[in-house]
N, C-alpha and C positions, 0 to 999 in steps of 0.2 A: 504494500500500500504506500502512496506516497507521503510522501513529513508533510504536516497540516505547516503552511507556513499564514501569517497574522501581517495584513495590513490595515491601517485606518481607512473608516470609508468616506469613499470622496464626499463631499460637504457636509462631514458630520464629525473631524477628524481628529476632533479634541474630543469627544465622547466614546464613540465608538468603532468597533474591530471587526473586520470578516477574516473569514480563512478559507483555502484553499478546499475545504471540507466542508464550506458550506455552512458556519457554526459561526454564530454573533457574539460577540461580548461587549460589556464597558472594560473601558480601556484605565480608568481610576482603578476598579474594583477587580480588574479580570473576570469578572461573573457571568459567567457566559446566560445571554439570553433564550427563555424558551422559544422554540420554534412552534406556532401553531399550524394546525393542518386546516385548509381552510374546505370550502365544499366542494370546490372543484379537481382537492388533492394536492396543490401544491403545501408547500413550508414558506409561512407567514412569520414575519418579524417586527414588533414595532419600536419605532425608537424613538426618544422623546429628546425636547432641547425647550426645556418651559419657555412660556404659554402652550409650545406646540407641540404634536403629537401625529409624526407618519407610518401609516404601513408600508412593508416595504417584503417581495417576493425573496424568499433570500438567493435563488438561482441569480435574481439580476442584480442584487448586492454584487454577488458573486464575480460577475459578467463586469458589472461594471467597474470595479475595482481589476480585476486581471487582465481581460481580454480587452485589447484595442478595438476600436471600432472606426475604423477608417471611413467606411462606407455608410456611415448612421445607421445601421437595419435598427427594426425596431423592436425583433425580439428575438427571445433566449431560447435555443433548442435544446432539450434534451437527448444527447445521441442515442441513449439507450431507449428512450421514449417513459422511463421510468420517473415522476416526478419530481421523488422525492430523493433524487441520487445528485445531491447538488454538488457534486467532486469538479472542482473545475476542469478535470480532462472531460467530461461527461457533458460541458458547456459549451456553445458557440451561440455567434450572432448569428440571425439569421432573417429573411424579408416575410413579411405572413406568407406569403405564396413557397419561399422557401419551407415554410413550417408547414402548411397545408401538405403538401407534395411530401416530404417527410412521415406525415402520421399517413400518408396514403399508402405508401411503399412501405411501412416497415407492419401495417394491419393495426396500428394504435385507432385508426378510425376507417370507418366503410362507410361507402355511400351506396351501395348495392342492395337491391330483396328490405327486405325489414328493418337493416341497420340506416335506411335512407331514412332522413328525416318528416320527410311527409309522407312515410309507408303507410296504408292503411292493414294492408295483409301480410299475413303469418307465411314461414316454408309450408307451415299444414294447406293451412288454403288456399295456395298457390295446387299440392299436389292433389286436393279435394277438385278443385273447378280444374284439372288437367283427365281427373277420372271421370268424373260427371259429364265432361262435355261432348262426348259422343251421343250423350241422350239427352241431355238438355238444353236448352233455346241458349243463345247466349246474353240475349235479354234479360230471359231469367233469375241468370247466373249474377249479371252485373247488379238485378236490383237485390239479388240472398247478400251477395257481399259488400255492398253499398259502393259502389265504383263504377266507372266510365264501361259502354259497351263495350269499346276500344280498346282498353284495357284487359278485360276478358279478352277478346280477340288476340289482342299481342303476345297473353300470355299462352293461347292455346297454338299458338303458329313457333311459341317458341323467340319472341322478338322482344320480351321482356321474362326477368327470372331466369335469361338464359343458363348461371352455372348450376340450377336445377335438373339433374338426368330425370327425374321423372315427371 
C-alpha cells in the first residue's frame, strides 16, 4: 500500500489536512475528521472556518490538492468505479462525458432493458409478451402492459431488449 502522505488543503491551509488516502484532519489537533457516507455513497467531509461551514467530497479534497488540473474538467473519476476508494492512485480528472463513458464501459451504470431510466418493463415481461404474442393482438399486449403498440412490436421483431435470447 502506498505511505499516506499529509498536505494542507488548498484554501483552508491553516486548519486543515488531506492525505493521499483520502483521510481529513485538523492540522492544530491532528484529529482526523469523520468521513460521512452521504446517499449517493460517496465520503463526505465538513470543514469549518467560523461563521462558516462547507461540505466538501473528500475524493475532490483529494483531487484537488494532488492532481493538476490543466484542462479544468470538472470532475473526479473513480478508476475502480468504487466510491469510497479515495486513494489518490484511484483518482483522476475527468469531463462529465468522460465520467458518463466510464461508468458505461466498466457496467457501474446501464442504460439498456430495465436498468434505463424511463423502463416501464421487467426481463419477465419483456419474455411474457415475446411468449404470448403469437396469440395475442398486439394491441392487447400494449394496453396489459401499459406501453406504446410500437413498443410491443419492436420488442417482438426483436429491435428492442435485443441482449434478451428469449
Amino acid at each position: 500500500m502506498e505511505k499516506e502522505i499529509w498536505t494542507p488543503v488548498p484554501s483552508w491551509e491553516a486548519r486543515y489536512e488531506v492525505s493521499t488516502h483520502g483521510n481529513v484532519r485538523r492540522i492544530d489537533t491532528q484529529r482526523p475528521l469523520k468521513l460521512q457516507l452521504d446517499v449517493k455513497g460517496y465520503h463526505r467531509v465538513s470543514l469549518a472556518k467560523k461563521p462558516r461551514f462547507r461540505q466538501y467530497f473528500a475524493h475532490r479534497l483529494v483531487a484537488m490538492t494532488f492532481i493538476p488540473n490543466p484542462e479544468n474538467k470538472t470532475q473526479v473519476n473513480h478508476k475502480d468505479g468504487i466510491k469510497t476508494n479515495n486513494l489518490l492512485s484511484n483518482l483522476e480528472w475527468a469531463t462529465p462525458l468522460e465520467n458518463m463513458r466510464h461508468a458505461l464501459a466498466t457496467n457501474l451504470r446501464r442504460t439498456d432493458g430495465a436498468y434505463h431510466p424511463s423502463a416501464k418493463l421487467t426481463e419477465k415481461d419483456v419474455r411474457e409478451i415475446r411468449s404470448l404474442a403469437p396469440f395475442t393482438k398486439t394491441t392487447v399486449l400494449a394496453k396489459k402492459y401499459g406501453v406504446l403498440y410500437s413498443t410491443i412490436w419492436c420488442i417482438i421483431r426483436r429491435k428492442l431488449w435485443t441482449r434478451l435470447e428469449n
